[in-house]
C-alpha positions as CSV (number, residue, x, y, z in Angstrom):
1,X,-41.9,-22.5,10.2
2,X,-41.0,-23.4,13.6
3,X,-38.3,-20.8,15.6
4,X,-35.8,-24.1,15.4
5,X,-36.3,-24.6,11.7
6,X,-35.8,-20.6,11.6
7,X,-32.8,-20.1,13.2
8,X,-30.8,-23.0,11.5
9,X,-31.9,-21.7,7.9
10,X,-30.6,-18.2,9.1
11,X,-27.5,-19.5,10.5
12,X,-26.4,-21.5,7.4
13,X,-27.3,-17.9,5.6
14,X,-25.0,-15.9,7.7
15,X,-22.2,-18.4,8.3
16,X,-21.4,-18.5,4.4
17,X,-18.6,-16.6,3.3
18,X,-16.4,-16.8,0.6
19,X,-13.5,-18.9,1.2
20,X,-10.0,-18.7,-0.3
21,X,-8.6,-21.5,1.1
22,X,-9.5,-25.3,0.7
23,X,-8.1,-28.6,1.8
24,X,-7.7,-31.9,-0.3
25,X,-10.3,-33.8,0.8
26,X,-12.4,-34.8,-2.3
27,X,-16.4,-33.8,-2.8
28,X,-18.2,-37.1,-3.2
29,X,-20.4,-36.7,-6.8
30,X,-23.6,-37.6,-5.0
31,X,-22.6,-35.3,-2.3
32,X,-22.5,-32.5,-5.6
33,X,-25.7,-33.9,-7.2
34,X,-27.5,-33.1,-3.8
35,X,-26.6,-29.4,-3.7
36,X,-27.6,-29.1,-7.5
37,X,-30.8,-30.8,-7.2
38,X,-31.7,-28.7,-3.9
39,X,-30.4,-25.2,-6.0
40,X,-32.3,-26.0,-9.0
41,X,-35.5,-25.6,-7.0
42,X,-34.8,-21.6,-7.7
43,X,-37.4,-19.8,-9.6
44,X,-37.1,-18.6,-13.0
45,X,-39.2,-17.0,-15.2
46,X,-41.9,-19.0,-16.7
47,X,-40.0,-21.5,-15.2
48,X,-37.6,-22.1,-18.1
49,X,-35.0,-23.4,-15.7
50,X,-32.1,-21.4,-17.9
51,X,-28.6,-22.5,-15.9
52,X,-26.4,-25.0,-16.5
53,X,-23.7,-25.6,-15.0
54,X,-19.9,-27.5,-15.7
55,X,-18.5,-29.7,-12.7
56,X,-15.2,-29.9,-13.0
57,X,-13.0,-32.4,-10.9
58,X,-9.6,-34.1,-11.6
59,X,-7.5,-34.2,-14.4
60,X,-9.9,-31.8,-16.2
61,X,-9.6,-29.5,-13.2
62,X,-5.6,-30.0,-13.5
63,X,-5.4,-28.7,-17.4
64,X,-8.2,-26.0,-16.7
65,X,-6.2,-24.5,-13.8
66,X,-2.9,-25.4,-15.5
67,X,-4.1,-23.4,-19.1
68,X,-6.0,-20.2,-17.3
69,X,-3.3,-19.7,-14.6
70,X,-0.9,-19.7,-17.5
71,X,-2.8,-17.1,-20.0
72,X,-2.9,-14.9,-16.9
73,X,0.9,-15.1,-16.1
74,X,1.2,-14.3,-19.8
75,X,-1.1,-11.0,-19.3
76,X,0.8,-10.4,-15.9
77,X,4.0,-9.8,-18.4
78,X,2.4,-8.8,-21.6
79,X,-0.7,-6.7,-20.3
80,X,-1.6,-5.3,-24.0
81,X,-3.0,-8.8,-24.4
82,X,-6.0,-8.4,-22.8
83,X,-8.4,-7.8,-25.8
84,X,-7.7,-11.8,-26.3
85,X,-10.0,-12.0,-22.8
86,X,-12.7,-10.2,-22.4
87,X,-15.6,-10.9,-20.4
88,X,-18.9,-10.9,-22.7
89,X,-20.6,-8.9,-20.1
90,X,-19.6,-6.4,-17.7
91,X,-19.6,-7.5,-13.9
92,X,-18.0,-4.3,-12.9
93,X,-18.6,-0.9,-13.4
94,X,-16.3,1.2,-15.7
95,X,-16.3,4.0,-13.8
96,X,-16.4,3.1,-10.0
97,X,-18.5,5.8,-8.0
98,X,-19.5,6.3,-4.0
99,X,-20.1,4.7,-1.7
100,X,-19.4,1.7,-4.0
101,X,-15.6,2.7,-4.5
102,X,-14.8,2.8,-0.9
103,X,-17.0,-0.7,0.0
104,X,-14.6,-2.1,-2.7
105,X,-11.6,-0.4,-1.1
106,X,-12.1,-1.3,2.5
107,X,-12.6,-5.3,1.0
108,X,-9.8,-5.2,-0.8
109,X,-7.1,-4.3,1.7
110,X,-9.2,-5.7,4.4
111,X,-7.8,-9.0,2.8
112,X,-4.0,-7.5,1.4
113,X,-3.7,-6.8,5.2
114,X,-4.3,-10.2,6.6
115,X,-2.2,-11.4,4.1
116,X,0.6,-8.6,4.6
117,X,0.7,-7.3,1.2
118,X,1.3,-3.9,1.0
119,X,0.1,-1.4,-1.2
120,X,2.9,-1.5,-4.2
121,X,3.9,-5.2,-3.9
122,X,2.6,-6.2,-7.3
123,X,4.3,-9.3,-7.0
124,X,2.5,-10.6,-4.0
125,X,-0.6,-8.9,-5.5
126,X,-0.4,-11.3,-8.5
127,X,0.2,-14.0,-6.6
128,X,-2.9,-13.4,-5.2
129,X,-4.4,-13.1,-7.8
130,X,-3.5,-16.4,-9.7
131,X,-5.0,-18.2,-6.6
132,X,-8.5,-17.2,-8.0
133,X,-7.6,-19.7,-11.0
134,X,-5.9,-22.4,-8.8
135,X,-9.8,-22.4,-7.8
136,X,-8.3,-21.8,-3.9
137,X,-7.0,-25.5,-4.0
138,X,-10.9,-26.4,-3.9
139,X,-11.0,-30.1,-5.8
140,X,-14.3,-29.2,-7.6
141,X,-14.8,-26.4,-9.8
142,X,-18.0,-25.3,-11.0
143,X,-19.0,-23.5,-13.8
144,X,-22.4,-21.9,-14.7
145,X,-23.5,-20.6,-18.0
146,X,-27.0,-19.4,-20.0
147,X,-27.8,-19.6,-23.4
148,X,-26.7,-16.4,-24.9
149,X,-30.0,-16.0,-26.7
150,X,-31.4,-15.3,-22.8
151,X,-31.9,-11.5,-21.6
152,X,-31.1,-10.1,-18.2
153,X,-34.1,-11.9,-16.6
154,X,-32.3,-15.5,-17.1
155,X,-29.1,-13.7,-15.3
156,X,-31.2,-13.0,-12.0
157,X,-32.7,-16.3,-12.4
158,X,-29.3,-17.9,-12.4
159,X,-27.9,-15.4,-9.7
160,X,-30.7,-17.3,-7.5
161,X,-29.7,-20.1,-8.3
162,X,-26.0,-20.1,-7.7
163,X,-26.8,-18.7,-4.1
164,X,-28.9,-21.8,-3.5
165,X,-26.2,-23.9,-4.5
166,X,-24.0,-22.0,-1.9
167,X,-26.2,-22.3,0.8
168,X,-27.2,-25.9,0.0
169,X,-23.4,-26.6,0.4
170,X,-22.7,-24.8,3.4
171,X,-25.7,-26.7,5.3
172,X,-23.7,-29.7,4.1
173,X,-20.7,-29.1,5.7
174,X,-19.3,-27.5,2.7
175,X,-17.7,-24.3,1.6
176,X,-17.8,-22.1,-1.7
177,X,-16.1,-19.2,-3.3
178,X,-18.4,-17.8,-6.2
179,X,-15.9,-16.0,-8.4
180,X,-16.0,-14.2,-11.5
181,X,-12.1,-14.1,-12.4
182,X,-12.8,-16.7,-14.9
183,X,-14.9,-15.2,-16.8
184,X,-12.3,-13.2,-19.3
185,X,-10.9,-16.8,-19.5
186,X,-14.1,-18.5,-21.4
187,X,-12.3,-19.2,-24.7
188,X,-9.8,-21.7,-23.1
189,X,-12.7,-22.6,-20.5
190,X,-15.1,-23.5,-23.6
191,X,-12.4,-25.2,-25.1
192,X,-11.4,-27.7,-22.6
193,X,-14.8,-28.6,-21.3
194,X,-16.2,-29.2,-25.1
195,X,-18.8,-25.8,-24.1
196,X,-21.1,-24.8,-27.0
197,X,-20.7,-21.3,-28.9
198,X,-24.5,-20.4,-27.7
199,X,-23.1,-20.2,-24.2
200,X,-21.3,-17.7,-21.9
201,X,-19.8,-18.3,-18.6
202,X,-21.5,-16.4,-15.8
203,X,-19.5,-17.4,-12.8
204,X,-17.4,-20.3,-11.7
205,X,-17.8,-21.4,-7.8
206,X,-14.7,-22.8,-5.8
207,X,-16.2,-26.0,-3.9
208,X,-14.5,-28.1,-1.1
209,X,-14.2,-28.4,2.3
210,X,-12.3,-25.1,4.2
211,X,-9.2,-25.4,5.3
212,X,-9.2,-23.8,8.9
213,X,-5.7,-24.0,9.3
214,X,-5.2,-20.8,6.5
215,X,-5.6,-17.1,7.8
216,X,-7.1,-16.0,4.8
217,X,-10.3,-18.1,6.1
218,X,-10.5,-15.8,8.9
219,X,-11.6,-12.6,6.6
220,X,-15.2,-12.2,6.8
221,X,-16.5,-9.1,4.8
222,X,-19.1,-6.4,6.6
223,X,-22.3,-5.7,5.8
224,X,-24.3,-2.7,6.3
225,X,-27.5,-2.3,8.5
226,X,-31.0,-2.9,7.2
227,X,-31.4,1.4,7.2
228,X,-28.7,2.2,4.6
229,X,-30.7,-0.2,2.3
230,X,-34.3,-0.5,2.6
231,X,-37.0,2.1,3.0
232,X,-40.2,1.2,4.3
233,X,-43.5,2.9,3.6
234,X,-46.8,2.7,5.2
């Protein structure tokens, strides 16, 4: 691969981020078929190709964000309600440890801060929140889900798969937020988008062009350096 070709695949890598702020501007359908047709060029094992995934624009994008955002308003107020959502595998740890616990800490105020929420203001907190299920204002939602009889293998295989979609976007002038908020919420997701039982909801991805204008677009997470990470062995 030649240095050109090299440094434009690395700068689409590093330019993603996770955007919580969209504009209007509609996705074209072809423009979506593109990126999924790119992305599904993942491997998998034996190559059984396990994802699918749910695009949601519209009026079906209206009652999905319109049905979710109100279940969680109803947990926001009735919070002994949450065994009627529960995730049917766990993204997050039950019991948070180091240095994990303070990564999580540093992201999450980094953004409260830029926003000015304080620590205490639940209100503005919730607020927040909700945005995750108002998909960011993003006009296409999209949802990705294996076949339940799958093991853990067809997870990473779908995890690869959803980056490429990211990346495909982003090299197309797009944006993404891959979020998995929505997952508690599959019952009324299921429902609306005619989903089969065998199924369950991996992640959802926020799709749409950024909007530039909103702060919140300027938070970009850290990363730590290679050494923290990797150990190499001759």
């Amino acid at each position: 691969m030649h240095q050109e070709q090299r440094d434009l695949v690395d700068q689409v890598i590093t330019s993603r981020h996770s955007v919580r702020a969209f504009s209007s501007t509609p996705v074209e359908t072809q423009l979506i078929k593109d990126i999924l047709t790119v992305a599904s060029r993942a491997p998998s094992g034996n190559n059984i190709q396990p994802w699918k995934v749910y695009v949601v624009t519209g009026q079906k994008r209206e009652e999905l964000i319109h049905q979710v955002c109100q279940a969680q308003i109803e947990l926001f107020n009735h919070p002994e309600l949450a065994h009627n959502y529960q995730e049917t595998f766990k993204y997050y740890p039950e019991q948070w440890t180091s240095p994990f616990i303070e990564r999580r800490r540093e992201n999450g105020w980094g953004l409260y801060g830029l926003l000015n929420i304080q620590k205490g203001e639940q209100k503005k907190m919730q607020m927040q929140h909700l945005r995750n299920y108002q998909l960011f204002d993003a006009p296409v939602g999209l949802f990705f889900t294996l076949n339940k009889t799958l093991a853990t293998g067809s997870k990473m295989d779908i995890s690869m798969m959803i980056q490429n979609v990211m990346i495909a976007a982003k090299a197309r002038g797009l944006d993404t937020c891959p979020q998995a908020a929505w997952n508690p919420f599959y019952p009324i997701i299921f429902d609306i988008l005619n989903i089969p039982d065998d199924e369950e909801l991996v992640c959802a991805i926020a799709l749409g062009y950024a909007d530039l204008t909103q702060i919140v677009n300027s938070f970009h997470t850290s990363r730590v350096p290679v050494e923290d990470f990797a150990l190499f062995y001759e």
